[in-house]
C-alpha positions, 0 to 999 in steps of 0.5 A: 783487494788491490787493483787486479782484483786479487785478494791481496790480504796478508796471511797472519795477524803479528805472532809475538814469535814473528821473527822466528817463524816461517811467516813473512808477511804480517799485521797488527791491528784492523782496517786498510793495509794501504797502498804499499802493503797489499801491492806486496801481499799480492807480490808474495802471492805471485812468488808462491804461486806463480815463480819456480825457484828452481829456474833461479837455483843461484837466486834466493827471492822473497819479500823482506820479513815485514809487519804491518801498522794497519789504518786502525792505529792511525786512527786510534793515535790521532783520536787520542792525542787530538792531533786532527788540528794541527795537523791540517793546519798551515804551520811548518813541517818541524812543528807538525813533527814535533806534536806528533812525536810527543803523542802516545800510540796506542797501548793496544800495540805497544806490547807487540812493538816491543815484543817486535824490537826485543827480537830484531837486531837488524836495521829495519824501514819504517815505510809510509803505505796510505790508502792512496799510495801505489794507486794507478792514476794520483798515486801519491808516489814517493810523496809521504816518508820512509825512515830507516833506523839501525836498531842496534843499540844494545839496550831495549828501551831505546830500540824500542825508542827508535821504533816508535819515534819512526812510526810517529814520523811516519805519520806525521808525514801525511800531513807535511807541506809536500802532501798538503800540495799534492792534494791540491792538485789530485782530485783527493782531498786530505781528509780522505787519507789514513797511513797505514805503516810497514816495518820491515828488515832492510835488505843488505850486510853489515860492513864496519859501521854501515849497512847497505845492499849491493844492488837497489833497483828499479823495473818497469815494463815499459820504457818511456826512453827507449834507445837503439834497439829497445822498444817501449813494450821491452822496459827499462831498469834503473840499478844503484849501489846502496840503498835505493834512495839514489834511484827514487830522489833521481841521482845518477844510476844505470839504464838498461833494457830487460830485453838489450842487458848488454847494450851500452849507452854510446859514449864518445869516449870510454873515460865518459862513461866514469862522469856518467855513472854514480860515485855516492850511494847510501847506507844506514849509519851503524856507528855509535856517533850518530846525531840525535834528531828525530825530526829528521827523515835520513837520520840513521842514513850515510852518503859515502863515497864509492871508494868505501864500497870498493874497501868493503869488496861490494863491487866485485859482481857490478863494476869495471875498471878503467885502465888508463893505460890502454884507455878501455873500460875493463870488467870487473875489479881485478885491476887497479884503477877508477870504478864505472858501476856498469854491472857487467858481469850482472847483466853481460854474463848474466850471472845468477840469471838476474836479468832472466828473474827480472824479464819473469817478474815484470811478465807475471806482474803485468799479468796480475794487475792488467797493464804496464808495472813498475817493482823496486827491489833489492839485491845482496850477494855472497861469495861462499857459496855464490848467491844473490838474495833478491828481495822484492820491496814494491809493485805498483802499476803504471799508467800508459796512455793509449791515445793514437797521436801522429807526429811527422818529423817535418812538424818538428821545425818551422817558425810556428814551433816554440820546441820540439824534442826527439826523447818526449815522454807521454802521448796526446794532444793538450789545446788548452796552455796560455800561460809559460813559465821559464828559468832565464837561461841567460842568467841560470847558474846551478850554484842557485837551483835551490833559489829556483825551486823556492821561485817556481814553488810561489808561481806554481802555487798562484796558478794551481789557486786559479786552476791555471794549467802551464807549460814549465821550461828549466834546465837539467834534471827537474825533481833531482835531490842533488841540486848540481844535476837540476832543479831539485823541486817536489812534485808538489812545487810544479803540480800545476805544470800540463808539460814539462820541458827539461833542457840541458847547457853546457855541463849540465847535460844529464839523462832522465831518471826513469826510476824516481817517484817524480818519474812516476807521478809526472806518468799518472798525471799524464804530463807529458815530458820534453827533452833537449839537449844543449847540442841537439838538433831541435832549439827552444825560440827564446827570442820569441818567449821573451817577447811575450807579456809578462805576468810576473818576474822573479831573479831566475823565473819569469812567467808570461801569458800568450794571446792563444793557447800552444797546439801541443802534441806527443806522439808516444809511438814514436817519442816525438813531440812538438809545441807550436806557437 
């Protein structure tokens, strides 16, 4: 059952003939199907039952072909090869991964995992869904490991290699460093966890060596950044080129409000919009040349640039161009000149009616589960005839706190505030944080982003041990994989922080991903977020910060303890917030 009181149970047990059937979704094995797993069989339920393809003739919906590794595997593999020790032990992720991969899965399964590979020829995600995935408060969002492989080597035997190779990483995944320090700020204890594990068809087409969709994305129902028009209730969607790993480890994509598509975001200068938007997307690796390394999460996957999506003609339905000349971003592809993945024609012509599919998916599934959901889903499209297959990877609901706080625009300055921020995420009241913990902006270089991370990592560790709730400042786009755009730290590194604040200097002046599992964690545990600018209205007091007492001091970190706690407030109606001194 999942959170809606929906009966979420797949359909069928794994059928050797799967792949051939019309089936999409099943399993093998008993227990839980986890987090992951029965979100997307109550999603299936929901296409069936509550969808009318026939408003959508332009648009093929479905779940990508899938089985499901239920909780019984995973305790069968764990028994049998006496990996309980190890695994909740302190010793690196590498040697973690190392005895897991050497164990055995069950023989039970083995015939069917064979049967599976002998009739798949197209790449397919092993995908992490635990018992405490995709729940509504600690939901454990982006926390344990998705591993794509190619599966397009002509021999069986290794097919089938890969196969169990991603499974045992999958598993082994629960126990890695990130999960071991995320439990120690959730109120669950790792014990109480089993991985469940999906193998599903990669949404996406083959060009030359690599395989990718054309569109991965990101809905949510409510929108914690609202700009111009848009309002919370409306939602938000994050859409990238390629795989949807851009999204979810917070490297730059394109916003935009269900109810506002063809809204733009206001740039000064048409040619800013080219710095603004993505230029790398991934893919899986096709080729034959492919380093062997197991213990590696993106072992089968490829950072390419966009001027090899333009070379496959990926581009045609989600870019414009850039016409020096007149200086005018001009839609579509027809021209030469730079892309800005803007996806115009998707969103300002509508084509396909993608956006009015989204604007339904989101209202059925808030129905289903209740409240505020987020979907991640992926998009390919064909030319002959003109088609967009839509498949739908994920739903999860979201946590938004109904709490009534009032902020007035004149508590935003004063000598008692320490910052306040007109783009706040959250809502409430927090009495209860002495302690501040800050990367020194005198001395911030994003050349050393990973050094902070290293930092903030041992502070946070001490405070989470002593129970310590604090308030952490740094700059650029905190949890971000490209250590150029911010401080590309784990949810578990900064667990500890009550509040968030990201603010941006000169050249590193990026948006917040609303689409990044890091989003969502920092939404369930109901921490509220800051954000400034470096040429905004509102300043944080560093004279002040630095004037407190120091508890301890690294190269770039220092953290300091107050006499009397900050007064901090949301008020998430309006988006506004304040810390006082």
């Amino acid at each position: 059952m999942s959170d809606s009181g929906v009966n979420t149970e797949l359909e069928s047990r794994f059928d050797r003939d799967f792949f051939e059937s019309s089936e999409n979704l099943s399993w093998i094995g008993e227990g839980s199907l986890g987090g992951k797993g029965s979100g997307l069989a109550l999603a299936q339920k929901i296409i069936k039952e509550k969808i009318n393809s026939d408003d959508f003739p332009d648009i093929i919906l479905n779940i990508p072909r899938m089985v499901v590794l239920r909780t019984q595997v995973f305790d069968w593999f764990m028994e049998r090869n006496g990996l309980y020790n190890i695994a909740y032990s302190d010793e690196p992720d590498y040697i973690i991964i190392n005895s897991f991969l050497q164990g055995d899965l069950p023989v039970e399964i083995l015939g069917d995992l064979r049967s599976l590979i002998q009739n798949v020829n197209v790449p397919l995600a092993i995908r992490s869904s635990s018992m405490l995935e995709d729940a509504k408060h600690e939901p454990f969002a982006g926390i344990y490991a998705t591993k794509m492989i190619s599966n397009n080597q002509p021999s069986t035997d290794t097919r089938f290699h890969k196969l169990t190779e991603a499974i045992k990483y999958v598993f082994a995944s629960t126990f890695f460093k990130t999960s071991k320090d995320y439990f120690k700020i959730s109120s669950h204890t790792l014990k109480d966890e089993k991985m469940a594990v999906i193998i599903q068809e990669v949404v996406g087409k083959k060009y030359s060596d690599r395989f990718y969709p054309n569109i991965s994305g990101v809905a949510r129902s409510y929108n914690f950044y609202p700009i111009g028009k848009a309002k919370p209730a409306e939602g938000v969607v994050n859409l990238a080129l390629g795989l949807g790993k851009t999204i979810v480890e917070g490297g730059l994509v394109w916003n935009y409000s269900p109810a506002h598509p063809k809204s733009v975001p206001p740039f000064a200068d048409p040619s800013d919009l080219l710095k603004n938007t993505q230029t790398k997307f991934w893919a899986v690796n096709m080729s034959n040349v492919i380093e062997y390394d197991p213990a590696k999460e993106a072992e089968f996957m490829i950072k390419l640039d966009l001027s090899d999506a333009d070379y496959d003609d990926t581009l045609r339905y989600i870019a414009s161009t850039y016409d020096s000349s007149s200086r005018r971003i001009v839609m579509g592809t027809g021209n030469a000149g730079p892309r800005a993945l803007n996806f115009s024609q998707l969103l300002g012509m509508n084509e396909f009616a993608f956006n009015d599919l989204i604007k339904t998916l989101l209202k059925k599934y808030e129905e289903a589960f209740e409240g505020p959901v987020e979907i991640e889903f992926a998009a390919t499209i064909s030319a002959n005839p003109a088609k967009l297959r839509f498949g739908f990877l994920q739903v999860r609901p979201m946590t938004v706190s109904d709490e009534t706080v009032d902020v007035d625009n004149d508590e935003l300055s004063g000598d008692d505030v320490l910052l306040a921020s007109d783009r706040v995420m959250g809502n409430g009241s927090v009495d209860n944080i002495q302690d501040i913990v800050f990367v020194k902006p005198e001395i911030f270089d994003k050349k050393e982003t990973t050094k902070i991370a290293i930092e903030i990592d041992s502070i946070n560790k001490k405070l989470v041990n002593s129970k310590t709730k604090y308030l952490l400042i740094g700059f650029g786009r905190w949890g971000s994989s490209d250590p150029w755009l911010g401080i590309p730290v784990e949810w578990g590194q900064i667990g500890g922080a009550g509040v968030i604040v990201e603010s941006t200097l000169f050249g590193i002046n990026v948006d917040l991903s609303q689409g990044s599992h890091f989003f969502h964690n920092l939404t369930s545990f109901n921490v509220s977020y800051f954000s400034l600018t470096f040429d905004g209205e509102y300043k944080i007091d560093w004279e002040w910060l630095n004037s407190r007492q120091v508890v301890n001091e690294t190269d770039f970190v220092k953290h300091v303890k107050l006499d009397r706690p900050l007064k901090i407030k949301v008020d998430g109606r309006k988006s506004i917030g304040v810390i006082k001194k």
